[in-house]
C-alpha positions as CSV (number, residue, x, y, z in Angstrom):
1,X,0.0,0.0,0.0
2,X,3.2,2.5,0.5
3,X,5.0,2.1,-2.0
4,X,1.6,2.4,-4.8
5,X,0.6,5.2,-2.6
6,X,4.0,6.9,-3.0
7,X,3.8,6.1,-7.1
8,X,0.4,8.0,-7.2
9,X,2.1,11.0,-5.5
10,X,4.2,11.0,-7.9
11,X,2.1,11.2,-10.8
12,X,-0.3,13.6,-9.4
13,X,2.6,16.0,-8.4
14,X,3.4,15.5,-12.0
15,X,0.2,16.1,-13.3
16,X,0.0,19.4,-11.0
17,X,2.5,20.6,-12.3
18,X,1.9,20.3,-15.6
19,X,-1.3,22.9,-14.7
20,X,0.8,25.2,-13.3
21,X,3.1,25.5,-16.2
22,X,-0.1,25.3,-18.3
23,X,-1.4,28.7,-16.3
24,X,2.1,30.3,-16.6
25,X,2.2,29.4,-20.6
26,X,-1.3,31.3,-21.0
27,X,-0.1,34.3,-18.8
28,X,2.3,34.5,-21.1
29,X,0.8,34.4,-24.0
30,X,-1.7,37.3,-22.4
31,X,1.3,39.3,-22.0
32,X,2.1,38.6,-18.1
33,X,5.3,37.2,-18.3
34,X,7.2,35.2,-15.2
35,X,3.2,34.9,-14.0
36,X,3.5,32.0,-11.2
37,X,0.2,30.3,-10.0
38,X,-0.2,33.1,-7.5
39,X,0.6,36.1,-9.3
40,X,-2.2,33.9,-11.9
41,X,-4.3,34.4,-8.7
42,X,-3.7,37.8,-7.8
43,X,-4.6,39.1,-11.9
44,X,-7.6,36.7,-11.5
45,X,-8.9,38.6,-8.1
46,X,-8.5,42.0,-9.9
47,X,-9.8,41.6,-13.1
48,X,-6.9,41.8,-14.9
49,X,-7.5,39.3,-17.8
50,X,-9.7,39.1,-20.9
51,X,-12.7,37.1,-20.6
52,X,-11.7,34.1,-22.5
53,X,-8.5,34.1,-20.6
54,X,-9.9,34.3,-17.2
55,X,-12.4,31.1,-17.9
56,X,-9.6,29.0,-18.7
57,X,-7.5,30.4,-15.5
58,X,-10.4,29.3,-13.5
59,X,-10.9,25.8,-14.9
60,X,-7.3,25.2,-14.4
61,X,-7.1,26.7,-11.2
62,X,-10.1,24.5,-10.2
63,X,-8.0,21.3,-11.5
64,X,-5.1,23.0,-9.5
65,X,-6.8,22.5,-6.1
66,X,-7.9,19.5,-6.4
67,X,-4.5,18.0,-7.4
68,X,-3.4,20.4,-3.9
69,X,-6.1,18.7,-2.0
70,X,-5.4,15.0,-3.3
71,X,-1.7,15.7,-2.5
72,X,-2.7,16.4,1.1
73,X,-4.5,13.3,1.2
74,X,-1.6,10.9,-0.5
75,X,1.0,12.7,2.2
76,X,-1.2,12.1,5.4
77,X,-1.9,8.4,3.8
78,X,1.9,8.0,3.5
79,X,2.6,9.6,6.8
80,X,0.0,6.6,8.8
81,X,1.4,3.7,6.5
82,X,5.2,4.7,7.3
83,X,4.8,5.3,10.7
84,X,2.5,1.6,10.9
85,X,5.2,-0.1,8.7
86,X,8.1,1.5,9.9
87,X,7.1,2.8,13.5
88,X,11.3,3.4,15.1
89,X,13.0,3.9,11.9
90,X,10.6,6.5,10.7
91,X,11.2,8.0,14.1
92,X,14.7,7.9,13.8
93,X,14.5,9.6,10.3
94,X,12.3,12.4,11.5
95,X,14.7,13.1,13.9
96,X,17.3,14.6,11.9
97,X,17.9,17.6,11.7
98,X,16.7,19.1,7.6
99,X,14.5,15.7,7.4
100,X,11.9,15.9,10.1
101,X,9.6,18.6,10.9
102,X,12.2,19.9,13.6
103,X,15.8,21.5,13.2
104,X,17.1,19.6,15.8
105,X,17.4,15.8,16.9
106,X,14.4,14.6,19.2
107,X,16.2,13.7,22.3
Protein backbone atom coordinates (compact mmCIF):
# COMPACT_ATOMS: atom_id res chain seq x y z
CA UNK A 1 0.00 0.00 0.00
CA UNK A 2 3.16 2.52 0.50
CA UNK A 3 5.05 2.06 -1.98
CA UNK A 4 1.65 2.41 -4.80
CA UNK A 5 0.62 5.19 -2.63
CA UNK A 6 4.04 6.91 -3.03
CA UNK A 7 3.82 6.15 -7.07
CA UNK A 8 0.37 7.96 -7.17
CA UNK A 9 2.12 11.00 -5.46
CA UNK A 10 4.22 10.97 -7.88
CA UNK A 11 2.05 11.23 -10.82
CA UNK A 12 -0.28 13.63 -9.43
CA UNK A 13 2.58 15.98 -8.39
CA UNK A 14 3.43 15.54 -11.95
CA UNK A 15 0.15 16.10 -13.35
CA UNK A 16 -0.02 19.39 -11.03
CA UNK A 17 2.51 20.64 -12.27
CA UNK A 18 1.91 20.34 -15.55
CA UNK A 19 -1.32 22.87 -14.71
CA UNK A 20 0.78 25.18 -13.31
CA UNK A 21 3.10 25.53 -16.17
CA UNK A 22 -0.12 25.33 -18.30
CA UNK A 23 -1.38 28.69 -16.35
CA UNK A 24 2.12 30.32 -16.63
CA UNK A 25 2.24 29.44 -20.58
CA UNK A 26 -1.30 31.31 -20.97
CA UNK A 27 -0.09 34.27 -18.78
CA UNK A 28 2.29 34.53 -21.06
CA UNK A 29 0.84 34.39 -23.96
CA UNK A 30 -1.69 37.33 -22.41
CA UNK A 31 1.26 39.27 -21.97
CA UNK A 32 2.07 38.59 -18.12
CA UNK A 33 5.35 37.16 -18.25
CA UNK A 34 7.22 35.23 -15.23
CA UNK A 35 3.21 34.92 -14.02
CA UNK A 36 3.52 31.99 -11.21
CA UNK A 37 0.25 30.30 -9.96
CA UNK A 38 -0.19 33.06 -7.45
CA UNK A 39 0.60 36.05 -9.30
CA UNK A 40 -2.18 33.91 -11.89
CA UNK A 41 -4.27 34.44 -8.71
CA UNK A 42 -3.68 37.78 -7.82
CA UNK A 43 -4.63 39.08 -11.88
CA UNK A 44 -7.57 36.70 -11.55
CA UNK A 45 -8.90 38.56 -8.10
CA UNK A 46 -8.47 42.05 -9.92
CA UNK A 47 -9.82 41.62 -13.11
CA UNK A 48 -6.94 41.81 -14.91
CA UNK A 49 -7.46 39.32 -17.76
CA UNK A 50 -9.75 39.07 -20.86
CA UNK A 51 -12.69 37.09 -20.59
CA UNK A 52 -11.73 34.12 -22.45
CA UNK A 53 -8.51 34.05 -20.61
CA UNK A 54 -9.94 34.28 -17.15
CA UNK A 55 -12.43 31.07 -17.93
CA UNK A 56 -9.64 28.99 -18.72
CA UNK A 57 -7.51 30.39 -15.46
CA UNK A 58 -10.44 29.27 -13.46
CA UNK A 59 -10.90 25.84 -14.94
CA UNK A 60 -7.30 25.21 -14.39
CA UNK A 61 -7.13 26.67 -11.20
CA UNK A 62 -10.15 24.48 -10.21
CA UNK A 63 -8.01 21.30 -11.49
CA UNK A 64 -5.08 23.02 -9.55
CA UNK A 65 -6.82 22.51 -6.15
CA UNK A 66 -7.94 19.54 -6.44
CA UNK A 67 -4.53 17.98 -7.44
CA UNK A 68 -3.42 20.37 -3.94
CA UNK A 69 -6.08 18.69 -2.04
CA UNK A 70 -5.43 15.01 -3.25
CA UNK A 71 -1.72 15.70 -2.54
CA UNK A 72 -2.70 16.44 1.08
CA UNK A 73 -4.52 13.34 1.17
CA UNK A 74 -1.56 10.92 -0.48
CA UNK A 75 1.01 12.72 2.18
CA UNK A 76 -1.22 12.13 5.43
CA UNK A 77 -1.86 8.40 3.84
CA UNK A 78 1.90 8.03 3.47
CA UNK A 79 2.64 9.58 6.79
CA UNK A 80 0.02 6.58 8.77
CA UNK A 81 1.44 3.71 6.45
CA UNK A 82 5.24 4.70 7.27
CA UNK A 83 4.76 5.26 10.69
CA UNK A 84 2.52 1.63 10.90
CA UNK A 85 5.24 -0.12 8.72
CA UNK A 86 8.05 1.48 9.92
CA UNK A 87 7.15 2.79 13.47
CA UNK A 88 11.26 3.39 15.07
CA UNK A 89 13.00 3.93 11.88
CA UNK A 90 10.65 6.51 10.70
CA UNK A 91 11.22 8.03 14.08
CA UNK A 92 14.68 7.89 13.84
CA UNK A 93 14.49 9.55 10.30
CA UNK A 94 12.34 12.45 11.54
CA UNK A 95 14.75 13.11 13.92
CA UNK A 96 17.27 14.56 11.88
CA UNK A 97 17.94 17.58 11.66
CA UNK A 98 16.69 19.10 7.63
CA UNK A 99 14.46 15.71 7.38
CA UNK A 100 11.95 15.85 10.06
CA UNK A 101 9.62 18.56 10.89
CA UNK A 102 12.23 19.88 13.62
CA UNK A 103 15.84 21.48 13.22
CA UNK A 104 17.11 19.55 15.80
CA UNK A 105 17.42 15.79 16.89
CA UNK A 106 14.40 14.60 19.25
CA UNK A 107 16.25 13.69 22.26
Amino acid sequence: MLRLACRLRVKVAMDRSRVANRVRKLMDVCGHPNSGVRKARKLLEEGCLPALVEAQVRLLFALYDEYSKVLGELDRLIFREAKRLYGREYELLQSVPGVGSTSFPAS
